[in-house]
N, C-alpha and C positions, 0 to 999 in steps of 0.2 A: 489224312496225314497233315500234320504242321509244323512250318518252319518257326522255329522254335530261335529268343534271342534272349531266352530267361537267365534273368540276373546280369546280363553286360550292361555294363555304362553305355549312354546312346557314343561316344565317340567310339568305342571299340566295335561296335556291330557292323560287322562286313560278312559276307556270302562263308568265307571261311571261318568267321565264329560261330554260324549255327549249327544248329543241331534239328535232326527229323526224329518226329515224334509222333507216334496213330496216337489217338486218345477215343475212345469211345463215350457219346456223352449221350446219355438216357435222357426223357426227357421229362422234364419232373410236373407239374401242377399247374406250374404259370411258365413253361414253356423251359428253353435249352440254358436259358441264363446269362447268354452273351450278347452283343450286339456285333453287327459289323458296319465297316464303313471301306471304303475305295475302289478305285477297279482296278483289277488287271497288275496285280495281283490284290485280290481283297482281304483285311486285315482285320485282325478284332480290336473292336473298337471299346470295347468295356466287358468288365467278369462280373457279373453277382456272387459276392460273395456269399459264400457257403453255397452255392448254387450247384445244378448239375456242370455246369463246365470248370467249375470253379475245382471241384471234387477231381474231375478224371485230369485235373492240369493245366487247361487251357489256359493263359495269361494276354493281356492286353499288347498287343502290337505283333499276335505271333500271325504270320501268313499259314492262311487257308491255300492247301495243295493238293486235296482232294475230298468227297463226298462219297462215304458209301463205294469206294473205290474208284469215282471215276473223277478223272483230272478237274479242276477248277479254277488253274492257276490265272485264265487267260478271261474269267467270266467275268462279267460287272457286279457289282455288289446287291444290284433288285435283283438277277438275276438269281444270286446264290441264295437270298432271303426268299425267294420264291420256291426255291427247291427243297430248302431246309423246314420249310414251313410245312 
């Protein structure tokens, strides 16, 4: 699941403008397509375009809120990269 702030102006984005979104994202040839960066909650830090994440939705700045079902919100970002991998 991802908390989701697609298409708001950065001053509009508050807790009450997002949106929750699963996106499921295959994993293509040279891998998932994104980067992440931060902790606690960890955020995507770039899309490749035309990429698998790029396809099922994902966008830069949306918070990672779960994996495969299980919560993430609270993990570090090696961590998440470690698990995704």
């Amino acid at each position: 699941a991802v908390l989701s702030n697609h298409g708001a102006a950065p001053e509009t984005i508050r807790p009450e403008n997002m949106q929750c979104l699963t996106v499921t994202i295959l994993r293509g040839k040279d891998g998932y397509g994104f980067t992440i960066c931060s902790d606690s909650p960890v955020r995507v830090q770039a899309v490749d375009p035309g990429g698998p994440a790029d396809q099922a939705g994902l966008q830069q700045l949306d918070t990672l809120l779960q994996l495969n079902g299980q919560p993430v919100e609270q993990w570090k970002c090696v961590d998440l990269a470690h698990a995704i991998r």
